[in-house]
C-alpha positions as CSV (number, residue, x, y, z in Angstrom):
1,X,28.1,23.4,-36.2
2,X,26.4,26.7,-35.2
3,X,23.2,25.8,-37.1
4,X,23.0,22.7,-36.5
5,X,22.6,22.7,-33.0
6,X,21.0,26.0,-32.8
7,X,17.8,24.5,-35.0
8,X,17.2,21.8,-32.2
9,X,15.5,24.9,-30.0
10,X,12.2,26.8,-30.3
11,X,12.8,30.2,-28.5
12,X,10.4,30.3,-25.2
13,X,12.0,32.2,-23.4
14,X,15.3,32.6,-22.1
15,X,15.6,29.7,-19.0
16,X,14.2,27.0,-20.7
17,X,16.3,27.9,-23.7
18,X,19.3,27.3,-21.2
19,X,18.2,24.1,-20.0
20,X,16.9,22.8,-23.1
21,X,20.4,23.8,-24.9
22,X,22.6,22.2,-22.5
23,X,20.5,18.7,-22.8
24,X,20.4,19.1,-26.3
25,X,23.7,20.3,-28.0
26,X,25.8,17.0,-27.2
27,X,22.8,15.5,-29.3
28,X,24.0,18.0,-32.6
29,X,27.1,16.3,-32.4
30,X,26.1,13.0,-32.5
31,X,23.9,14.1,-35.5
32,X,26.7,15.9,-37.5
33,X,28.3,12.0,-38.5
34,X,28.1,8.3,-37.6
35,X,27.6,5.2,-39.7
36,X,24.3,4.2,-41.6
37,X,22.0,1.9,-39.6
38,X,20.5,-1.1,-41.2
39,X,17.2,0.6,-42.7
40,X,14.1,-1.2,-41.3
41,X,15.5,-1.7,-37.9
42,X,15.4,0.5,-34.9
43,X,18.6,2.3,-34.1
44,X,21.2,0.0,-32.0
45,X,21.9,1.0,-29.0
46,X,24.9,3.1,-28.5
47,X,26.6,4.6,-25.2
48,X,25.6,8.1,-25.0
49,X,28.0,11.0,-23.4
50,X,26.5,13.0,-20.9
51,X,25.3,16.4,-21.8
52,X,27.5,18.5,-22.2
53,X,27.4,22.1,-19.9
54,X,27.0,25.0,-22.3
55,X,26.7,28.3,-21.5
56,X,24.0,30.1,-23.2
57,X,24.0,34.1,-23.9
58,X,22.0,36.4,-25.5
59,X,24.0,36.1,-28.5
60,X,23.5,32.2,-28.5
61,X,19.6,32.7,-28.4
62,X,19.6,35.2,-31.6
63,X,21.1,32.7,-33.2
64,X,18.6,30.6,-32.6
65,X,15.7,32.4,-33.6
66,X,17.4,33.4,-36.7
67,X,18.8,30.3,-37.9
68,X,15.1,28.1,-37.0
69,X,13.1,30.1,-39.7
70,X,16.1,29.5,-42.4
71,X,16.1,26.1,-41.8
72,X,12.8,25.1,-41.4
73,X,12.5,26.7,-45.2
74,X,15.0,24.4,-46.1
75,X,12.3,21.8,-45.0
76,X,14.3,20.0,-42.7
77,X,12.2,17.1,-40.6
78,X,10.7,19.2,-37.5
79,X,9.8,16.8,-34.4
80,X,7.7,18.9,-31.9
81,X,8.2,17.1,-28.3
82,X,5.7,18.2,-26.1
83,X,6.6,17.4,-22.5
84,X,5.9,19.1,-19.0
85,X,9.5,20.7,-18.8
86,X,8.3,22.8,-15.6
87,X,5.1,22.3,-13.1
88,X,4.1,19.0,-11.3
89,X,5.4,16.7,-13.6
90,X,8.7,18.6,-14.5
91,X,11.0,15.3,-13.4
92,X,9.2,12.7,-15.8
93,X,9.1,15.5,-18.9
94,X,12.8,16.1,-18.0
95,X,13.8,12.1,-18.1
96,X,11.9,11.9,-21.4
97,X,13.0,14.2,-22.8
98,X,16.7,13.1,-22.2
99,X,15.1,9.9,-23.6
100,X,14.7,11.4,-26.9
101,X,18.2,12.9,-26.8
102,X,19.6,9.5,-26.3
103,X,17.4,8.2,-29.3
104,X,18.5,11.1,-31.5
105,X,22.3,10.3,-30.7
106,X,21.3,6.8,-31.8
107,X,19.6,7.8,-35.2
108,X,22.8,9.5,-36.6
109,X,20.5,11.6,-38.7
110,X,21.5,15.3,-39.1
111,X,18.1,15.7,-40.9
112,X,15.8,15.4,-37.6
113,X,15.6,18.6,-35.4
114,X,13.7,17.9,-32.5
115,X,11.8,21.1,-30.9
116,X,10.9,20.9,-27.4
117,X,7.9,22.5,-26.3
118,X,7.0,22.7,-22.8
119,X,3.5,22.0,-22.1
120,X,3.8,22.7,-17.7
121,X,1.1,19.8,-17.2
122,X,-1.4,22.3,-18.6
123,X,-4.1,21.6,-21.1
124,X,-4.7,25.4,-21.9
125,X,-0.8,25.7,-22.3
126,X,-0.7,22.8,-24.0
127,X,-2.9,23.8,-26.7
128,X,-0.9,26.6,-27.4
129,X,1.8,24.7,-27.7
130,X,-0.2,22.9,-30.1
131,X,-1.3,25.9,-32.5
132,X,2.3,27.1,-32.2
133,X,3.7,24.1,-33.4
134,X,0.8,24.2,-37.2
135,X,2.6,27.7,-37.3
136,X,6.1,26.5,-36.9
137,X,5.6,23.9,-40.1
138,X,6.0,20.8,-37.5
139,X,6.2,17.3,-39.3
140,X,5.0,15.4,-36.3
141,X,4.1,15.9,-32.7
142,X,5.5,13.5,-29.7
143,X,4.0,14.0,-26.7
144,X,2.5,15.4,-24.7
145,X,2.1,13.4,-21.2
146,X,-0.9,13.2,-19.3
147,X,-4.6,12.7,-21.2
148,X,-5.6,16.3,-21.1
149,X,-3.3,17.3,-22.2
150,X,-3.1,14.9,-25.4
151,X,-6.7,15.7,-26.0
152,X,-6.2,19.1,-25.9
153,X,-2.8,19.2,-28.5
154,X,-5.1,16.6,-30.1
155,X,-7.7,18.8,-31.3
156,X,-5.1,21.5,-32.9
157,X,-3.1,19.1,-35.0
158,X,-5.6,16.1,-36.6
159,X,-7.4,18.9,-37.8
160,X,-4.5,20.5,-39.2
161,X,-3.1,16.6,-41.1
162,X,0.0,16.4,-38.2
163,X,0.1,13.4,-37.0
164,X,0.7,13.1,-33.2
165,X,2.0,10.2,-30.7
166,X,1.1,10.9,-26.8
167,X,2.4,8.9,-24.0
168,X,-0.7,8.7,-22.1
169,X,-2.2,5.1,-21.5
170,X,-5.7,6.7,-21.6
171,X,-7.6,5.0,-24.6
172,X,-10.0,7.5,-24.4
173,X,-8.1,10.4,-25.8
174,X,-7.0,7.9,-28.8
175,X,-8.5,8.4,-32.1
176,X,-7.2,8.2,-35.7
177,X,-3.9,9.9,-36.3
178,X,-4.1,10.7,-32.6
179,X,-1.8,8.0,-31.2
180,X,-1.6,7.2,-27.5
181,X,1.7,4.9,-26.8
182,X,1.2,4.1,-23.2
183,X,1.0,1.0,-21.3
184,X,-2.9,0.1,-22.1
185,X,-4.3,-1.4,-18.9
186,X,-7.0,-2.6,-20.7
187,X,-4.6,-5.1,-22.6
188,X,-2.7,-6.7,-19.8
189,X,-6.2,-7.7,-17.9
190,X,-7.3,-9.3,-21.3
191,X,-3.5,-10.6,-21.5
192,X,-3.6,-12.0,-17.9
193,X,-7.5,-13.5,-17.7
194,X,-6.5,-15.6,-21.2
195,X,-3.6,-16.6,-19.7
196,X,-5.3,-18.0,-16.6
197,X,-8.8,-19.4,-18.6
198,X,-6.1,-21.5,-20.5
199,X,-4.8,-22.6,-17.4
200,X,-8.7,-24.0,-16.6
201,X,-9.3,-21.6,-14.0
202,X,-13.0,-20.0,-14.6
203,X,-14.5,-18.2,-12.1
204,X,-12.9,-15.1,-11.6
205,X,-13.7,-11.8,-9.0
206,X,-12.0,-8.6,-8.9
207,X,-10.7,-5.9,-6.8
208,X,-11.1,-2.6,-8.5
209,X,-9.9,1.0,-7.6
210,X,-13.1,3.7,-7.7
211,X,-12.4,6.3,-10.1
212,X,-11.3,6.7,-14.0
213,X,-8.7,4.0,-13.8
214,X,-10.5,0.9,-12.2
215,X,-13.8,1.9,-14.6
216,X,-11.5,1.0,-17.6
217,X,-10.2,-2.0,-15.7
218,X,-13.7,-3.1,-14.9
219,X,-15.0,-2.7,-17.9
220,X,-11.8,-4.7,-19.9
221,X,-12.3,-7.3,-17.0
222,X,-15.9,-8.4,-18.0
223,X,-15.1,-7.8,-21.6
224,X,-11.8,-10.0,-20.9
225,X,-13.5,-12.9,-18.4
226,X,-16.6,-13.1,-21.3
227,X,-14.7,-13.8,-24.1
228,X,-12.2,-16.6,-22.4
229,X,-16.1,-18.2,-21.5
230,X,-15.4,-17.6,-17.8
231,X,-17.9,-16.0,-15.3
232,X,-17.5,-13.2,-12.7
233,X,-18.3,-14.2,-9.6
234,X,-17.7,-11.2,-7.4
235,X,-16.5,-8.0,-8.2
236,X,-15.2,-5.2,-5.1
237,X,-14.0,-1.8,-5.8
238,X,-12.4,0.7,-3.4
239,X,-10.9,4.0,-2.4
240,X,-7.4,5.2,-2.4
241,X,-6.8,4.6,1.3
242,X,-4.9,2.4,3.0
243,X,-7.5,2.3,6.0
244,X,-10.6,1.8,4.0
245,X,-9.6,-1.5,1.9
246,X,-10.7,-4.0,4.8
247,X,-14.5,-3.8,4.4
248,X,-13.7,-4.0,0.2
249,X,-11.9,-7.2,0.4
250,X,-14.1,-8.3,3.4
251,X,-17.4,-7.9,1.1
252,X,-15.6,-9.7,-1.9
253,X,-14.6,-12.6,0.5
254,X,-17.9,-12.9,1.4
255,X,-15.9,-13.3,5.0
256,X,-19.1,-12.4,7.2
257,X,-21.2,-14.6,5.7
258,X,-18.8,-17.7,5.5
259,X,-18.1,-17.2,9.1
260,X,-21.1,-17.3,9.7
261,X,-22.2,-20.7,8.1
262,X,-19.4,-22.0,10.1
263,X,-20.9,-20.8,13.4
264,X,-24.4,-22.7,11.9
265,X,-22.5,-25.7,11.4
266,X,-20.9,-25.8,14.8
267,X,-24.5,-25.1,16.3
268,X,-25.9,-28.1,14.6
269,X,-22.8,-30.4,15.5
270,X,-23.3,-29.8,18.9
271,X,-26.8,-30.2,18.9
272,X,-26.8,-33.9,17.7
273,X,-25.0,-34.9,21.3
274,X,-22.5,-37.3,19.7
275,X,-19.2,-37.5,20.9
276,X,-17.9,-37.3,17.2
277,X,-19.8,-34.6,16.3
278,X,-18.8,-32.6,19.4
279,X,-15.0,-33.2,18.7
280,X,-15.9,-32.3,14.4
281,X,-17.3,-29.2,16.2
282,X,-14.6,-28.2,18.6
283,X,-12.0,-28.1,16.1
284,X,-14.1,-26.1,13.3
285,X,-15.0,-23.6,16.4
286,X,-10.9,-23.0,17.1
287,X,-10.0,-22.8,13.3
288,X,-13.3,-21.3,12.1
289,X,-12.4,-23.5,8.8
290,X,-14.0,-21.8,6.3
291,X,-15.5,-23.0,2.6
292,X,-13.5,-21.7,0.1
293,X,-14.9,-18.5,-1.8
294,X,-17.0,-18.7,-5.2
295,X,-13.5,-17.9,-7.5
296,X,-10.4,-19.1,-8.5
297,X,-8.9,-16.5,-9.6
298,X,-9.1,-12.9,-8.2
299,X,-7.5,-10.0,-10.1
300,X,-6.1,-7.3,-8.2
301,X,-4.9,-4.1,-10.4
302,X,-3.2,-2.1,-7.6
303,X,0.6,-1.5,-7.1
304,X,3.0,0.0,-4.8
305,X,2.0,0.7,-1.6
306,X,-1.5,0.4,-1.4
307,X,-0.7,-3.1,-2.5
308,X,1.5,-3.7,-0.2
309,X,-1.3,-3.2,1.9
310,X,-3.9,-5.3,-0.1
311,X,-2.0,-8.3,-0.5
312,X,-1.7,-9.5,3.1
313,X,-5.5,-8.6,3.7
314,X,-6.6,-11.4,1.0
315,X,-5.4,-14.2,3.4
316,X,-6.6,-12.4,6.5
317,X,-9.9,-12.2,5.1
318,X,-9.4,-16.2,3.8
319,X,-9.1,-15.8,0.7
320,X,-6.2,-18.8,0.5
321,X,-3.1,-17.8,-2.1
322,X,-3.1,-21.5,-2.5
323,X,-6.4,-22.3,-3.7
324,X,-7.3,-18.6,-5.6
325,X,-4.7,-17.6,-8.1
326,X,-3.9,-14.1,-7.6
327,X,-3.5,-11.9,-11.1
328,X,-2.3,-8.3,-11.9
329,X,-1.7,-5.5,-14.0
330,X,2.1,-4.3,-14.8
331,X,1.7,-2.1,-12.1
332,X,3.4,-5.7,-10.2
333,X,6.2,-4.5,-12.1
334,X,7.6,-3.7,-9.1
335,X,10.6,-5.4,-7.2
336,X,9.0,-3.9,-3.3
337,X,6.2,-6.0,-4.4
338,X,8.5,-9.7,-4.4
339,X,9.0,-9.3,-0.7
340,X,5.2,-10.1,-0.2
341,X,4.1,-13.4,0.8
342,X,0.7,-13.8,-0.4
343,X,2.1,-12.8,-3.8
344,X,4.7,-15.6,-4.4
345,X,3.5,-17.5,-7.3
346,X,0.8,-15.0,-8.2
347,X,0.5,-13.8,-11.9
348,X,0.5,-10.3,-14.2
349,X,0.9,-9.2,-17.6
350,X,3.3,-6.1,-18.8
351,X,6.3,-6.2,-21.3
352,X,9.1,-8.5,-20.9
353,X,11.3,-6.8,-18.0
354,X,14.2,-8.0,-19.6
355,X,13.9,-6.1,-22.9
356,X,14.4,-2.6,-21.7
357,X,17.0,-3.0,-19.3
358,X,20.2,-2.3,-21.4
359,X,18.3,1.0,-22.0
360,X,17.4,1.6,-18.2
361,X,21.3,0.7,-17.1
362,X,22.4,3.0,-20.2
363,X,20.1,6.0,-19.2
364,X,21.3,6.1,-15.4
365,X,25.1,5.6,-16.6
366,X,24.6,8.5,-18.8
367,X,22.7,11.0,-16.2
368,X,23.3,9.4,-13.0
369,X,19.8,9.0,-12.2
370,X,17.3,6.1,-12.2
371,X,15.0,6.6,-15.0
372,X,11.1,6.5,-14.9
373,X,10.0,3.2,-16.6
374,X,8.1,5.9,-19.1
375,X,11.2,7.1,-20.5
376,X,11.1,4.0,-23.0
377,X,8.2,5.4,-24.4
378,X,10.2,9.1,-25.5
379,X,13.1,6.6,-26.8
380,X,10.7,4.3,-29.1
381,X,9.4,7.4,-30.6
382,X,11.8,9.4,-31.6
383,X,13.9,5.6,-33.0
384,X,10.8,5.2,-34.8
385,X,10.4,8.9,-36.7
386,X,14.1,8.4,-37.0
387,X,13.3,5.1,-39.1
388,X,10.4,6.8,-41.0
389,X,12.4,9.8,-41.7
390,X,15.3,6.9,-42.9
391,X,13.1,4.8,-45.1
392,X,11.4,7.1,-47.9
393,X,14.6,8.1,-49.0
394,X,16.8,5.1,-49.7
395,X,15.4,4.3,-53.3
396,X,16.5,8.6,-54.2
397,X,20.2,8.7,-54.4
398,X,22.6,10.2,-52.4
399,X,20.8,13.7,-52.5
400,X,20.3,15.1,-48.6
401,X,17.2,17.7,-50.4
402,X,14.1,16.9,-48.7
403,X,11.3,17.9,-50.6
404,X,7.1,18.3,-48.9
405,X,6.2,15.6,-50.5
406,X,9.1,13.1,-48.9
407,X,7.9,14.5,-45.4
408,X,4.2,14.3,-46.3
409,X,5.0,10.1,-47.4
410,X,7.4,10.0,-44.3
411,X,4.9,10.8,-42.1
412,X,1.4,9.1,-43.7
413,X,-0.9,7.9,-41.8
414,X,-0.8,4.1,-43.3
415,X,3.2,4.1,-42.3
416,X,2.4,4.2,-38.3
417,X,-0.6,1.6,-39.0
418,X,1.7,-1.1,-40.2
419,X,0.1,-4.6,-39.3
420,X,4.0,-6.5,-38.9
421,X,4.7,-3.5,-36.0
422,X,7.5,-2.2,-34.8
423,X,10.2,-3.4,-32.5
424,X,11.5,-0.8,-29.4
425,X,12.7,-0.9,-26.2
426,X,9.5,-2.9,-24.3
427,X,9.3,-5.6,-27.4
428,X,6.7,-5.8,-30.6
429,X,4.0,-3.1,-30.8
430,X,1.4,-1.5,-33.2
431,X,-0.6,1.4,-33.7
432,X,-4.3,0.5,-34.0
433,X,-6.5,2.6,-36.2
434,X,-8.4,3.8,-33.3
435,X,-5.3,5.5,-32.0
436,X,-4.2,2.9,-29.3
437,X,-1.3,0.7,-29.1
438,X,-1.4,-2.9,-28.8
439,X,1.7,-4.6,-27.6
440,X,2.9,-8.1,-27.3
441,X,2.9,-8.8,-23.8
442,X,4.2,-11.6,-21.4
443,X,3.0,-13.2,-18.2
444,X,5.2,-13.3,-15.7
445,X,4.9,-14.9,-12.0
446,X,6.6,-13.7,-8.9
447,X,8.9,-15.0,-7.1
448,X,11.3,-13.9,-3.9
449,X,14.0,-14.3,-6.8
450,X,12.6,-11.9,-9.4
451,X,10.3,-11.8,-12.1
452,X,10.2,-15.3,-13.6
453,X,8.4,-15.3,-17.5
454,X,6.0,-18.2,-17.3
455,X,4.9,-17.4,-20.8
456,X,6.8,-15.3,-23.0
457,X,5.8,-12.2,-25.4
458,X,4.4,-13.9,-28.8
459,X,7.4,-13.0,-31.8
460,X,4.4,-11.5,-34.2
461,X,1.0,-10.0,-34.1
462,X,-2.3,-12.2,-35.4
463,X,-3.1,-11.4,-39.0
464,X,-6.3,-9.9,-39.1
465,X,-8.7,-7.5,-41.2
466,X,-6.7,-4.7,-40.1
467,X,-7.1,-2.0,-42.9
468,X,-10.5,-2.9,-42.9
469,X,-10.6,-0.9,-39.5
470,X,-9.0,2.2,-40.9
């Protein structure tokens, strides 16, 4: 058992060996037996123990540097996971990574080592993460988290033929054979705008965020509105503060100027001296009735608290919930977010939230903690290098040699660019040639009861002229 749970570690240093081998040696023995799984399906969920509390000495650490260079000659399949594992984003590089142990107790394959590599948020440190892991002989690369990061680690491995998958939701770091599998903004705007031109809705405004973020979400909004044959009739963006959305969603209702015509109109009622005109007047001057604003639909990619705060505003500034359909992002994804009235009924786009939630409840029974919604991501990947790493092999007997050239086919490029996708955790996905990730999304409505699917994930992806792209 001594090698086999030793070879899960790269040695950097003596504390994050510590942690790193008490997460990781309940996932040895998981890996040292366990029955086949049916080849060209994920792994099926299984509960997972929690993680066993090791005590690590000196001794325990030789071992590991000893043992990683044997084995690795031995070609086993090295997985470098490339997390924040310290710094600003330790807890998410902490739940992921006890992601991936739960997806490597899954797997059942003694063959994997995974090698975590902590990247502290850091794109220089990252990087060298990145140039150790060419030097270590590294099959593929998960991770890391954030963009700059990805970008950096990026540059070391295309170069150098390892293929990568980052969890960033940046498209802009996403190239070929540098794979981003984040939750694309971009997609669920196009996602929701088709969904609501097919319901006839066609004029459409927007709230956007200033910065990095809402120039993505701007640009996939026009892109999205244009191609359903819809128009944009008014388009807002704003800071990230609470006290300087009113004039933002005051300019996009147009609320000044409405108010405005209504003060004209009350003017020229009163003028004509007509007992029905003055009592038409009266009651527009005490409800200051407005006409309606130049959309029916108004997307709004915000969440948590600043939308909290957004949401009531839209009414306030009369823009009517009843008569303009209010759309999102998966940022809705969020149960605080059901308690708001102005959102009942209103629409988003993101991943079924049914699909992952055996995973969610499975995680927090295992580790007693609630799990960021980001730790499907570290699952997905590691079930789906454990399915490449499965695949290759069945048509060579019963002989557990791997040779370079089974790792090299494991791990080509066309295997991740497979048009049919891949089932995981949040549904259907695919890698696209460019690097992104396109997943099959639903719409979903909210409702003081929960998230209600008004229209569900599609079962398969178009056909199209994909390897044309490649």
């Amino acid at each position: 058992m001594g090698p086999m749970f030793a070879s899960v570690f790269q040695n950097y240093g003596h504390a994050l060996a510590k942690t790193l081998f008490a997460v990781c040696f309940s996932v040895a023995l998981a890996a040292c037996g366990g029955p086949a799984r049916e080849q060209g399906q994920f792994p099926a969920p299984s509960v997972a123990p929690p993680p066993s509390t090791v005590e690590v000495t000196d001794d325990d650490e030789n071992e590991v540097s000893s043992v990683r260079e044997e084995e690795l000659a031995e070609q086993a399949i090295n997985i470098g996971l490339m997390l924040p594992l310290s710094g600003s984003e330790e807890a998410t590089g902490r739940a992921l990574l006890r992601a991936a142990t739960m997806a490597l107790f899954d797997a059942y394959d003694p063959k994997i080592r995974i090698i975590p590599m902590d990247t502290q948020a850091d794109p220089d440190v990252a990087e060298a993460r990145a140039r150790e892991a060419v030097a270590s002989g590294v099959s593929v690369v998960l991770g890391p988290l954030l963009a700059s990061n990805v970008q950096a680690v990026g540059d070391i491995l295309v170069p150098a033929g390892i293929p990568m998958i980052g969890f960033s939701n940046d498209s802009s770091v996403a190239e070929p054979g540098r794979f981003i599998m984040g939750f694309l903004p971009e997609a669920e705007v196009k996602r929701v705008v088709d969904y609501a031109a097919g319901q006839g809705l066609s004029n459409f405004g927007a709230l956007v965020p200033f910065g990095r973020y809402g120039s993505r979400i701007r640009a996939a909004f026009g892109d999205s509105v244009a191609d359903a044959g819809a128009i944009v009739s008014a388009i807002e963006s704003y800071p990230p503060d609470a006290d300087a959305l009113f004039e933002p969603v005051k300019r996009l209702a147009r609320y000044d100027e409405r108010r405005d015509d209504v003060r004209r109109e009350v003017r020229f009622l009163r003028s004509l001296r007509d007992d029905v005109t003055d009592e038409i007047a009266e009651k527009l001057e005490d409800a200051e009735v407005m006409e309606g604003v130049d959309f029916d639909a108004v997307l709004v990619p915000e969440g948590g608290a600043l939308m909290r705060t957004l949401a009531p505003l839209l009414p306030f500034y009369e823009i009517d919930p009843n008569r303009v359909k209010l759309i999102g992002t998966g940022l809705w994804n969020n149960e605080a977010l059901l308690r708001e009235p102005p959102l009942q009924g209103a629409w988003f786009a993101a991943p079924d939230p049914d699909a992952p939630k055996g995973f969610l409840a499975r995680f927090e029974e295992t580790y007693a903690e609630v799990p960021p919604r980001l730790a499907t991501l570290a699952y997905d990947a590691v079930s789906l290098i454990a399915r490449f790493a499965r695949e290759p092999l069945e048509d060579e007997g019963d002989s557990d040699a791997i040779e370079n050239e089974d790792i090299d086919r494991m791990f080509a490029l066309e295997r991740f660019l497979s048009p049919e996708g891949f089932v995981g955790v949040d549904g259907l996905f695919r890698f696209l040639p460019d690097g992104t990730t396109e997943r099959a999304l639903a719409v979903l409505a909210l409702d003081r009861d929960g998230f209600q699917v008004i229209d569900p994930a599609p079962e398969s992806f178009p056909a199209f002229g994909f390897a044309l792209k490649n």
